[in-house]
Every structure is written in C-alpha cells, then in structure tokens.
LUMTOR-763718 format. One line per 8 residues: number of its first residue (from 1); their letters; for each residue y, z, x of C-alpha. Coordinates in nm, 4 decimals. Last residue first. Example, Ala and Ser with C-alpha at 12.3 -4.5 7.8 and 13.67 -1.06 7.14 Angstrom:
2
2	sa	-0.1060,0.7140,1.3670 | -0.4500,0.7800,1.2300;
END
This chain:
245
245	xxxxxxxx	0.3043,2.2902,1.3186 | -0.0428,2.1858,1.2981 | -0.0684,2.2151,0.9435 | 0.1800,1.8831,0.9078 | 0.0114,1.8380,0.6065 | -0.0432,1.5167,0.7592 | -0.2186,1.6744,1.0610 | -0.4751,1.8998,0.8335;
237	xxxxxxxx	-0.5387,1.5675,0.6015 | -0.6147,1.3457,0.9249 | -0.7892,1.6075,1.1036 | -1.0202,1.6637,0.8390 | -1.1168,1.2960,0.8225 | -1.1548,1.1487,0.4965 | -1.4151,0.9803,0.3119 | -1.7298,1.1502,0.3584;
229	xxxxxxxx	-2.0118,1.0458,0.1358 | -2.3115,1.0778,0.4602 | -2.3308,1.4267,0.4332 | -2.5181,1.4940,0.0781 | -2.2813,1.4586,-0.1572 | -2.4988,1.6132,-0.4654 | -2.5893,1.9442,-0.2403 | -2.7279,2.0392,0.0470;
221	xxxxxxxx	-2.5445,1.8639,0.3460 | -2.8131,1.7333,0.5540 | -3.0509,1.7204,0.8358 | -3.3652,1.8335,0.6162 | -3.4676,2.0727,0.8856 | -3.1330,2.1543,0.9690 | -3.0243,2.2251,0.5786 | -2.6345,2.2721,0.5661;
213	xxxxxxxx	-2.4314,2.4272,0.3612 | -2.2249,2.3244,0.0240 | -1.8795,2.4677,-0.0627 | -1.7455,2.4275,-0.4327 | -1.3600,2.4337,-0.4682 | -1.1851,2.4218,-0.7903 | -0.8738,2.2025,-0.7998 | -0.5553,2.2883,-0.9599;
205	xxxxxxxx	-0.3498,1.9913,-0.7625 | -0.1079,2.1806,-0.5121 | -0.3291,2.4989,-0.4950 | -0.6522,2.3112,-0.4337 | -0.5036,2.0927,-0.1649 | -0.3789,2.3852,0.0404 | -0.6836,2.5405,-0.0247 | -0.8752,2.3177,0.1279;
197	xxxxxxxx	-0.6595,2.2289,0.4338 | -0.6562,2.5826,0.5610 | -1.0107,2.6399,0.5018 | -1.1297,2.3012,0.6790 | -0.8603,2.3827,0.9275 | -1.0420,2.7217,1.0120 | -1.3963,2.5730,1.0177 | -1.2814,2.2967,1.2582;
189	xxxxxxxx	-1.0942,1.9514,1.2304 | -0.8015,2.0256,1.4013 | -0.8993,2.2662,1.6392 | -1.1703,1.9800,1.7665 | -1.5120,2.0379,1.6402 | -1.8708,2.0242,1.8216 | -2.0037,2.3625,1.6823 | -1.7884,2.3361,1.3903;
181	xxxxxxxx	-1.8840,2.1151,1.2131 | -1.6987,2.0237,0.9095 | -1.7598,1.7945,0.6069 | -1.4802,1.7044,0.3323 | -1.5045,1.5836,0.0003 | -1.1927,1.4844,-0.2692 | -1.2679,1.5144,-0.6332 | -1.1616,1.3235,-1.0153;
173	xxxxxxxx	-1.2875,1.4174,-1.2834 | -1.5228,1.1991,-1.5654 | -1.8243,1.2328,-1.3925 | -1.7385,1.4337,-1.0487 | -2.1245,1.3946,-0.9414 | -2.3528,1.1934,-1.1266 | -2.7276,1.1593,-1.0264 | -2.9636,1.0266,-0.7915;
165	xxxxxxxx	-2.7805,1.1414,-0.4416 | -2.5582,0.8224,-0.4164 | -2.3691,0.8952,-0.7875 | -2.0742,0.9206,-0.7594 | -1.8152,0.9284,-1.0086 | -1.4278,0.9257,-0.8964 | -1.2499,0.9882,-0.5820 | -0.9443,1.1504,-0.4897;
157	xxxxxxxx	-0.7743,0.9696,-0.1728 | -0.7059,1.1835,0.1292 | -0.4299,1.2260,0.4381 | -0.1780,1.4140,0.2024 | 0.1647,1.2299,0.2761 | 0.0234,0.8511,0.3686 | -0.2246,0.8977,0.1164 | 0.0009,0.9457,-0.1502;
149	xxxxxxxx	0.2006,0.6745,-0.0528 | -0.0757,0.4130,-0.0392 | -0.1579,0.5880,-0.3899 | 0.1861,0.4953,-0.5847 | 0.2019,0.1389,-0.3695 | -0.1520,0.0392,-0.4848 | -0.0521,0.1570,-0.8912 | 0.2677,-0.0126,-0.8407;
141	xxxxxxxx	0.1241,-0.3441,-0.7781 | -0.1485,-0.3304,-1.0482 | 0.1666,-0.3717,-1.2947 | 0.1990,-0.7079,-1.1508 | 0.5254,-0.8541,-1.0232 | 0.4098,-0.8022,-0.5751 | 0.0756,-0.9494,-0.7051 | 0.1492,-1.3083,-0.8644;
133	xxxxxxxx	-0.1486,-1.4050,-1.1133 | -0.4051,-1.6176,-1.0826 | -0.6280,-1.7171,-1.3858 | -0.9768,-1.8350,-1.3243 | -1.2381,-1.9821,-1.5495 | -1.5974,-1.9892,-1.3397 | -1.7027,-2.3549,-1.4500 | -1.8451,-2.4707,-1.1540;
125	xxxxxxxx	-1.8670,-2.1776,-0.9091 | -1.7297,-2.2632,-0.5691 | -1.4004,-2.0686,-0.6763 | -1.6166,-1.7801,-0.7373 | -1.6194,-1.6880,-0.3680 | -1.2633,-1.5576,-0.4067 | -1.4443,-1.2525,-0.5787 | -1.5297,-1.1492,-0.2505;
117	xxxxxxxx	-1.2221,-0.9983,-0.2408 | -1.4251,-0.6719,-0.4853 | -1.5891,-0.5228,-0.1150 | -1.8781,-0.3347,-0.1474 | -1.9876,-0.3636,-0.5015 | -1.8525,-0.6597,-0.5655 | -2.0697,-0.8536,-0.3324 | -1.9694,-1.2183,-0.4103;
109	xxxxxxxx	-2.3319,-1.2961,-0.4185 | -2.4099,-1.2604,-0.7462 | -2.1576,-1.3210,-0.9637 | -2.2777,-1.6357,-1.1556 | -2.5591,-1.3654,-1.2246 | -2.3141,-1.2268,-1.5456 | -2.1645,-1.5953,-1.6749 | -1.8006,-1.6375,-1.5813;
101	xxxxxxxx	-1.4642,-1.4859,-1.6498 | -1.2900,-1.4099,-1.3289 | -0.9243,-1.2290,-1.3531 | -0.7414,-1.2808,-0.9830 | -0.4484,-1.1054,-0.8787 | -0.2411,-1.2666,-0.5840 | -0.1346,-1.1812,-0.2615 | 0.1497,-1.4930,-0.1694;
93	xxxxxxxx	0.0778,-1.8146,0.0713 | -0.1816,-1.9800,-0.1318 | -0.1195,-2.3710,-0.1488 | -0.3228,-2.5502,-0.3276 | -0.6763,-2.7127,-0.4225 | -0.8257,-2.4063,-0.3317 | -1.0447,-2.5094,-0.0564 | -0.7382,-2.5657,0.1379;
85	xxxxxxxx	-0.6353,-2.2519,0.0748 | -0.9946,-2.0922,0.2713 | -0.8613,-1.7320,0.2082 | -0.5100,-1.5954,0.1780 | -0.5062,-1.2852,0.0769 | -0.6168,-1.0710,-0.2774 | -0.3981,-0.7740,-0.3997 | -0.5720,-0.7427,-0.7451;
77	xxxxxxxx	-0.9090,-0.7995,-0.8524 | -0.9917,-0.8402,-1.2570 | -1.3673,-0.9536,-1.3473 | -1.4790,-1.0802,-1.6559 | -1.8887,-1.0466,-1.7767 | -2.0021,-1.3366,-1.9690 | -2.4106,-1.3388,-2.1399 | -2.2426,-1.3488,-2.4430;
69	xxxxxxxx	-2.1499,-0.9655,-2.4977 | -1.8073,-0.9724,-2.3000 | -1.8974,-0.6932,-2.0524 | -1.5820,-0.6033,-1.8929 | -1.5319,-0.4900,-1.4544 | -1.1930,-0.3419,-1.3785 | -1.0568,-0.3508,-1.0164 | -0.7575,-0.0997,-0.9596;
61	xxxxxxxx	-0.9069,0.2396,-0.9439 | -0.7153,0.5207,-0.7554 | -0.7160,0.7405,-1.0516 | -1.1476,0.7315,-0.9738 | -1.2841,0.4754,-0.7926 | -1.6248,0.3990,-1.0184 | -1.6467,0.0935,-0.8184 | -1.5589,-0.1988,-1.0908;
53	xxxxxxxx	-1.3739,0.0925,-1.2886 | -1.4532,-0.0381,-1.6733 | -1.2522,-0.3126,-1.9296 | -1.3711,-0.2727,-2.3065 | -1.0074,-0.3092,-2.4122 | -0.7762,-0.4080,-2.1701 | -0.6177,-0.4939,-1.8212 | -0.5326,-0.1482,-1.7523;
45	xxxxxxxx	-0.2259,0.0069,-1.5949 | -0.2163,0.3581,-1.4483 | 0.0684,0.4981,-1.2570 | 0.0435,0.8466,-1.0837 | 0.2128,1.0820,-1.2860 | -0.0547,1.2699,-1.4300 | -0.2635,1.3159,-1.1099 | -0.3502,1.6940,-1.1518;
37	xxxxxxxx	-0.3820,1.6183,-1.5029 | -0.7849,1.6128,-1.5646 | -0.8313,1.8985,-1.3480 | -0.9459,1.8246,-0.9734 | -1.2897,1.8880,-0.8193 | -1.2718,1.9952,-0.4368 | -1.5680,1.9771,-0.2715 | -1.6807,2.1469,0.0941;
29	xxxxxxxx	-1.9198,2.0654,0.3282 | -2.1110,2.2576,0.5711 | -2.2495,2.2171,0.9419 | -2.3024,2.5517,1.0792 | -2.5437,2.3147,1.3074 | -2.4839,1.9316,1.3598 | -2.4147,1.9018,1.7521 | -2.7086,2.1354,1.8037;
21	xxxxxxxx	-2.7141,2.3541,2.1554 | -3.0047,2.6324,2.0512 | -2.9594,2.9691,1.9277 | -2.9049,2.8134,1.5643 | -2.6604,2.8225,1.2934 | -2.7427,2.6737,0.9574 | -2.6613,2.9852,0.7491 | -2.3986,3.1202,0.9469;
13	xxxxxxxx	-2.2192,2.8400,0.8677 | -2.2409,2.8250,0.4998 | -2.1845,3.1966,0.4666 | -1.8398,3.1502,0.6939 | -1.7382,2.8632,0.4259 | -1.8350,3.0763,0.1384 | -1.6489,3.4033,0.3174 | -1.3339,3.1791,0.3556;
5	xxxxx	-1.3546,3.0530,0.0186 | -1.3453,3.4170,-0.1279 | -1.0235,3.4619,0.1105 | -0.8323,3.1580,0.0209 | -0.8771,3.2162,-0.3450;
END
C-alpha cells in the first residue's frame, strides 16, 4: 500500500508544480474512508427513535436533531456551560444536557449549524419545553471522553457526510482529510509525513485512501473536499504518532 500511495501522492505533486515561486503548488490532498467497524468500540448512545446527527458528525456525533411531524422539531445538546444563570431562573454551576422541543422556525437564530450551545438561546422562547439533564451522569458523557481521548493519541477526528462541494461525500462512512504542500512545508507536515501518517492511519483502522491534486488555475483541491474542509493539521497527527521519533 505504502508504495502505490507514494507514487499517487508524487503524481499529485508533480502535477501542479510550477517553475515559478507558488506557496500553493504540488498542493494535494489525501482521503481516508474508514470501514463501517473501524470504530466499533467507541461508545454510542442515542436519544431515540427518529433522532438524526444535528451536523452530520460522523461516530463523533453527540447532538441529535428529530422531526416530530406537527410543525415541532426536538433538539438534544450535551456538555453545555454556564451562560447568562441569572437569566435562567437558577443556579447553573454544572455542564448540563439540554433536549429542546419547540416549533421548527422557533430555532432560528440559535445557529445550530455552526455551533449547537446556541441552543441556550431558546430559553427566551415562550413556550420552548426544556429538560436539563446533569452531563458528567449522562451516557453522552462517555461518548465526549471516548473521542477526546482518541484525539489526544491520533491527532484527528473521523468525520461523517459532507456535502460543501454540491454533493455527498463519505455518506454513510466515516473519513479523515488531510492537505499538504509541500513547497512551503515544515518536515512535519510535508509530502513524506503526509505518506507516513496516511498509511499509518489506514493500516490501524482499514481505511482506503483516495489522493486528490491540485488545479492552479482553479486554486483548489480537485475533488469532493475541495481545500478549504481540512480539519486536522498534519503535523499534529505525524507528532502524536510520535512519527518524529
């Protein structure tokens, strides 16, 4: 494997390298799609039937979005802070999960899409129905901790469906997405530790590697990711791997 990806990743380069001094050419990107179980053990808790990913986050997901059919959409955040207690008619010293039922455009404006604590803006929202629940006891608790961890040993999160560049990408599997380049690269985060760090992932989790290059006319990432979807650093996967050693 490591040597057919090396000749993708080379191909890549080669093909957006100029002459000229370009901070963005040999650019390339490279996916990794995962298997259905290469996350089998991670814990998974739900909050019920009919309940969606919120943001489409993959095995990391822990903010479900339902449909209720009467106009009512419910809305499940966990690990929310301390925000505006007074307002809240109580004390709020502890993270807390919130489940929202309230009418669909009642919604607007707490920006779930980008950031799901803005659910605590439903509180000015006459007759949103709330019910708090203690974080560090819920089952939503162990599914942050399982992930934090992972993170902290592999330097990535998988992702789930995106779909930024018109249509789906990763439906239904889980990936991870990294973009090198090269030209303007530390050792850490060149061509070589994009390899390196690729198929060290891929051969702990079964993933299948796709490598997209780079258009410099077009100024981006060919392919369904496009360059602007990165999520982790390569330097940050390469150095927890402790591939600098």
């Amino acid at each position: 494997m490591k040597r057919s990806l090396r000749r993708h990743i080379e191909s890549a380069i080669n093909s957006a390298w100029t002459a000229g001094h370009r901070f963005d050419r040999g650019t390339v990107g490279v996916a990794l799609l995962f298997p259905p179980d290469a996350f089998a053990d991670a814990p998974t808790w739900t909050p019920g039937p009919g309940f969606h990913p919120l943001n489409n986050d993959g095995p990391t997901n822990t903010t479900f979005l339902r449909d209720n059919g009467d106009g009512t959409q419910t809305v499940v955040v966990p690990g929310l802070h301390a925000e505006g207690a007074s307002q809240d008619g109580g004390p709020w010293t502890e993270d807390e999960v919130w489940t929202v039922t309230a009418p669909v455009d009642d919604f607007d404006g707490c920006g779930l899409g980008n950031a799901a604590h803005g659910i605590t803006a439903m509180r000015q929202v006459p007759g949103a129905v709330i019910v708090r629940e203690d974080y560090a006891t819920h089952p939503l608790a162990a599914v942050d901790a399982y992930w934090t961890e992972f993170e902290r040993t592999w330097g990535f999160l998988p992702s789930g469906e995106h779909r930024g560049q018109g249509w789906p990408f990763g439906q239904d599997r889980a990936w991870a997405y990294f973009i090198c380049r090269p030209d303007t690269a530390w050792d850490s985060d060149d061509e070589s530790a994009l390899l390196n760090v690729a198929v060290k992932i891929a051969r702990r989790f079964g993933a299948k590697a796709r490598v997209y290059p780079y258009s410099l006319a077009a100024r981006q990432v060919t392919g369904p990711l496009g360059n602007t979807y990165c999520e982790t650093h390569i330097g940050t996967v390469y150095r927890r791997l402790h591939l600098d050693w």
